[in-house]
ZAVOBA-215807 format. One record per atom (N, C-alpha, C): residue number from 1; z, x, y. Coordinates in nm, 4 decimals. Atoms other than C-alpha are relative to their C-alpha. Layout:
// ZAVOBA-215807
 num        z        x        y
 NUM        Z        X        Y
...
***
This chain:
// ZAVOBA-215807
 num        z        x        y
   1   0.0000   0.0846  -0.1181
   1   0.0000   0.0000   0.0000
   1   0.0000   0.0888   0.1240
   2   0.0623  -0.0401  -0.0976
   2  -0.1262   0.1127   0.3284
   2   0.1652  -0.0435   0.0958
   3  -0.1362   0.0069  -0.1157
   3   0.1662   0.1741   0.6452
   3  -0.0211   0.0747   0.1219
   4  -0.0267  -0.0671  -0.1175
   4   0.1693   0.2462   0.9952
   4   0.1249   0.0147   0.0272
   5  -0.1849  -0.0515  -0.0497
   5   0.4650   0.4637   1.1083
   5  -0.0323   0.1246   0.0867
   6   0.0151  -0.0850  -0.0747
   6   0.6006   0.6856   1.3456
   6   0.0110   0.1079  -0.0904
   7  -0.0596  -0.1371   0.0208
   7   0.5788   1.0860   1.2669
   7   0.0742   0.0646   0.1209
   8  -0.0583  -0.0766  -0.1154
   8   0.8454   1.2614   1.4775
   8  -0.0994   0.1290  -0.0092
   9   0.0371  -0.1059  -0.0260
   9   0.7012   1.5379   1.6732
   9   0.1116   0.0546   0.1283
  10  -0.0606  -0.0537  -0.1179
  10   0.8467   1.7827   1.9638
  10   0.1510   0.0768  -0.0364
  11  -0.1014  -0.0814   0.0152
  11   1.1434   1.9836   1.9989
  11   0.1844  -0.0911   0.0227
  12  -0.1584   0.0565  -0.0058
  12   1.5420   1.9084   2.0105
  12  -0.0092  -0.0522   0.1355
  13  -0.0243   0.0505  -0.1820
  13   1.6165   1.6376   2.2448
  13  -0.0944  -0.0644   0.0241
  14   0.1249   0.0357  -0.0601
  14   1.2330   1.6047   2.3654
  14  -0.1057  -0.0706  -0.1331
  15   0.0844  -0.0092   0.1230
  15   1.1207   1.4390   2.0561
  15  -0.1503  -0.0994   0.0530
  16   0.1023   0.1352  -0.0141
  16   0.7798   1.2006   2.0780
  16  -0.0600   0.0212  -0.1517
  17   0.0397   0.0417   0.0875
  17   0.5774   1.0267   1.8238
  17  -0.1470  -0.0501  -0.0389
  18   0.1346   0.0136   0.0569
  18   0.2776   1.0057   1.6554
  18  -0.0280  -0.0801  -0.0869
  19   0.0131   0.1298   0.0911
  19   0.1478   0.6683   1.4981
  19  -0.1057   0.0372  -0.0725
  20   0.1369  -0.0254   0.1020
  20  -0.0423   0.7094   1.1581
  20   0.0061  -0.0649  -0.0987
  21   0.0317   0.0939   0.1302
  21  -0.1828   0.5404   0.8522
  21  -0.0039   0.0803  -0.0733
  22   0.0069  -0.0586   0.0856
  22  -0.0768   0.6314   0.5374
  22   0.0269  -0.0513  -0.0771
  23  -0.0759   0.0452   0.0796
  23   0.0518   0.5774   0.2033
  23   0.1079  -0.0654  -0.0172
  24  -0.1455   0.0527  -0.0696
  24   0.3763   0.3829   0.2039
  24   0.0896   0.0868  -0.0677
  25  -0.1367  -0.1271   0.0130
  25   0.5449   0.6638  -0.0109
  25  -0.0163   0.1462  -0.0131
  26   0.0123  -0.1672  -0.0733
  26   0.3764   0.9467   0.1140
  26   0.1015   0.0327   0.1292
  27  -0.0827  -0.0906  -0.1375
  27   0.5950   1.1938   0.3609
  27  -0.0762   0.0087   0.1177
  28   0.0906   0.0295  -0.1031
  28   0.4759   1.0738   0.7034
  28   0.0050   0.1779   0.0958
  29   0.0207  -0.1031  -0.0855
  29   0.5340   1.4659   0.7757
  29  -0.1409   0.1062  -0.0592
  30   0.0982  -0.0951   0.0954
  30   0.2373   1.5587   0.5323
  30  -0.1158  -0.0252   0.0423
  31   0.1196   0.0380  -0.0395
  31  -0.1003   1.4355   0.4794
  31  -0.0035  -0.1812   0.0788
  32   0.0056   0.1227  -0.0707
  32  -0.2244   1.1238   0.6850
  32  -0.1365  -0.0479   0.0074
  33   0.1545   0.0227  -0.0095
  33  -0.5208   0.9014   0.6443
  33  -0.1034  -0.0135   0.1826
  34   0.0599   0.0168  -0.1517
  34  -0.5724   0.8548   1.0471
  34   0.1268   0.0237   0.1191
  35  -0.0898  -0.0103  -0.1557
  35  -0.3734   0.9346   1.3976
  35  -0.0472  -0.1235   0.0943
  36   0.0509   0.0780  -0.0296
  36  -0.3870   0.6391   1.5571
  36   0.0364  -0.0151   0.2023
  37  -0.0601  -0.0282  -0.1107
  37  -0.2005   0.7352   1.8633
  37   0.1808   0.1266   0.0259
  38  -0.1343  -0.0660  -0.0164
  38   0.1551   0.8610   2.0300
  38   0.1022  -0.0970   0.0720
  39  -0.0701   0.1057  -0.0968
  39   0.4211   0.7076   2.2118
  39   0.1533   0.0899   0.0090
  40  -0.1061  -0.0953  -0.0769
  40   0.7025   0.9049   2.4282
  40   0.1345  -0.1065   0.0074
  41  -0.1183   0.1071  -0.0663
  41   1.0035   0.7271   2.4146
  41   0.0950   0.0453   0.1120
  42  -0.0626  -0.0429  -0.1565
  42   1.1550   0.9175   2.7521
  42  -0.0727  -0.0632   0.0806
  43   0.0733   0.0501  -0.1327
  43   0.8984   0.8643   2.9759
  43  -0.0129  -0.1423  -0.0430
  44   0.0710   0.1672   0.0364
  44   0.7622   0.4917   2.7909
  44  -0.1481   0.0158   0.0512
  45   0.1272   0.0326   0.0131
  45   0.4503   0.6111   2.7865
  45  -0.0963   0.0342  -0.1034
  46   0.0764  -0.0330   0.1708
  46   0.1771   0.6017   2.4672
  46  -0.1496  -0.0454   0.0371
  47   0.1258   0.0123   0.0078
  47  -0.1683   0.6043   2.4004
  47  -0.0649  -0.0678  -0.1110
  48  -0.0070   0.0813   0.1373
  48  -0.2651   0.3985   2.1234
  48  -0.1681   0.0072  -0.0182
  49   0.1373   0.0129   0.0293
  49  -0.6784   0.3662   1.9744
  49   0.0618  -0.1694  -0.0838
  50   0.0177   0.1192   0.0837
  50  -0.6500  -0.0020   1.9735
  50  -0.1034  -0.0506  -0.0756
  51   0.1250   0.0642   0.1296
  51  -0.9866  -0.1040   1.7867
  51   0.0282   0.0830  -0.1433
  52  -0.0392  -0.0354   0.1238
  52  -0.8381   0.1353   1.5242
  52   0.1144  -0.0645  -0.0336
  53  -0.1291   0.0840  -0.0202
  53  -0.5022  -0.0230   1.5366
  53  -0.0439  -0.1416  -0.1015
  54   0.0289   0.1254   0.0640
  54  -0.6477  -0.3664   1.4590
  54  -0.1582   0.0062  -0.1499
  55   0.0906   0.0199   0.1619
  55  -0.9091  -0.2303   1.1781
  55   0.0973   0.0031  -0.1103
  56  -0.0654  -0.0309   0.0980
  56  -0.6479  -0.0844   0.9569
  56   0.1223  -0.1356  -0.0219
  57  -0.1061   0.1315   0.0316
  57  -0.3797  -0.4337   1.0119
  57  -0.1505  -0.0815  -0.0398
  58   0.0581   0.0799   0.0606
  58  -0.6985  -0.6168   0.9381
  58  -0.0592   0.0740  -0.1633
  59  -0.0217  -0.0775   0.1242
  59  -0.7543  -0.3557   0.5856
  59   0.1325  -0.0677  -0.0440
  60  -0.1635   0.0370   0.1200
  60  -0.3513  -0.4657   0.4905
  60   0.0714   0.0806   0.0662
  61  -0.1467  -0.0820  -0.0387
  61  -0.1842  -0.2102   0.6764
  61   0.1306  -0.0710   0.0232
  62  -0.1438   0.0675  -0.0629
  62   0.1697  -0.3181   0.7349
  62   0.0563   0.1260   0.1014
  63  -0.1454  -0.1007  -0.0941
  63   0.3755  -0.1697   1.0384
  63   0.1345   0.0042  -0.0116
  64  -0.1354  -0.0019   0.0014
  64   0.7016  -0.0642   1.0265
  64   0.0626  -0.0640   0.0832
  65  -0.0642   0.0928  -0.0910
  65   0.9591  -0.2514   1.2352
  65  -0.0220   0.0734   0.1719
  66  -0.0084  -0.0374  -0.1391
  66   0.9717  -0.0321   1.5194
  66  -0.1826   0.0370   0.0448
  67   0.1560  -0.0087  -0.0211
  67   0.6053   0.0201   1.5241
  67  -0.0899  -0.1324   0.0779
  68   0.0514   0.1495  -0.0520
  68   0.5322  -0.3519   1.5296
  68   0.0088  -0.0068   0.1532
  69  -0.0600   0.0188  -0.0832
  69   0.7923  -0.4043   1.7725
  69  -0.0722   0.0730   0.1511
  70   0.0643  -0.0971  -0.1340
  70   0.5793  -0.1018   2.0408
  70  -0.1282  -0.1177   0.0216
  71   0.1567   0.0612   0.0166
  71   0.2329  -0.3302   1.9054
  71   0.0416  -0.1074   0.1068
  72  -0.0093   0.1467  -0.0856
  72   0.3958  -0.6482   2.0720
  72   0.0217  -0.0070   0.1208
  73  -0.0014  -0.0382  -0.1225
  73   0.4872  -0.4697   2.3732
  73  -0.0821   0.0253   0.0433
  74   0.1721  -0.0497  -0.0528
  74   0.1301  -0.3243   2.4111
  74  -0.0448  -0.1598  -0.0054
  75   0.1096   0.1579   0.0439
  75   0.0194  -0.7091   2.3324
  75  -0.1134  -0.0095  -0.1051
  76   0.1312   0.0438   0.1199
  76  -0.2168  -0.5737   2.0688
  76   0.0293  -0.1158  -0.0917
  77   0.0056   0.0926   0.0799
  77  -0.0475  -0.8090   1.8362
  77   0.0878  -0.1264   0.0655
  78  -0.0982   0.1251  -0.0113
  78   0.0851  -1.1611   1.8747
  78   0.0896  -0.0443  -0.0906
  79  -0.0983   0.0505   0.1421
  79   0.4191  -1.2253   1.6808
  79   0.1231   0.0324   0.1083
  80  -0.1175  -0.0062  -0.0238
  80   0.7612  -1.2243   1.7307
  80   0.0719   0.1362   0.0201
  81  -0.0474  -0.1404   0.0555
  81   0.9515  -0.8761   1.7584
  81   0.1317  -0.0405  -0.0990
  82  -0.0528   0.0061   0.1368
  82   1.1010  -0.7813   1.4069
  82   0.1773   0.1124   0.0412
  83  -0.1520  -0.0538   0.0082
  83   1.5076  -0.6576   1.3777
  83  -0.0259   0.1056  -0.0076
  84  -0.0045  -0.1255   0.0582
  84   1.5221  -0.2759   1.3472
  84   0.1476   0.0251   0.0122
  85  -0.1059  -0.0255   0.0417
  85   1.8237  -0.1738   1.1838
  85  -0.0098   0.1014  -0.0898
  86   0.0091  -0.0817   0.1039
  86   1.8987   0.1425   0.9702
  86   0.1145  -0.0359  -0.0530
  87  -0.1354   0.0839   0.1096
  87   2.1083   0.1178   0.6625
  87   0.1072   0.0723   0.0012
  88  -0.1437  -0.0268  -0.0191
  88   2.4445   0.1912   0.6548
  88   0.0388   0.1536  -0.1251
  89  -0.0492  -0.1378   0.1043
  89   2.5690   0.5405   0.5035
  89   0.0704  -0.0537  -0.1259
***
């Protein structure tokens, strides 16, 4: 099954992120079928290749929660924003 997620990039502190399609249990720090963009969470600003964006969710991709959640802010997608929660130690 096909997944858009963030890869952390950048140094301590200054991290940003790189949105890509991949495997859902491949290591999003390895190989990657496409870069689809970035997105800075200091500044709030990202670059996204929306007509790629919406080929790969129309393929099956699924986004991760916090991924979605950036999509609905950009407006590429129409939906609700989804809970992000990590699990408990």
């Amino acid at each position: 099954m096909l997944t858009i997620k963030f890869s952390r990039k950048g140094k301590k502190d200054q991290s940003f992120f790189r949105i890509i399609v991949l495997e859902k249990t491949k290591d999003p720090f390895g190989d990657f079928l496409e870069d689809l963009g970035f997105y800075n969470p200091r500044l709030k600003e990202s670059s996204l290749k929306i007509e790629r964006i919406k080929h790969w969710l129309s393929k099956g991709a699924q986004p991760t929660a916090s991924v979605h959640n950036l999509l609905v802010n950009q407006k590429i997608i129409e939906a609700a924003k989804m809970k992000v929660s990590k699990n408990p130690k």
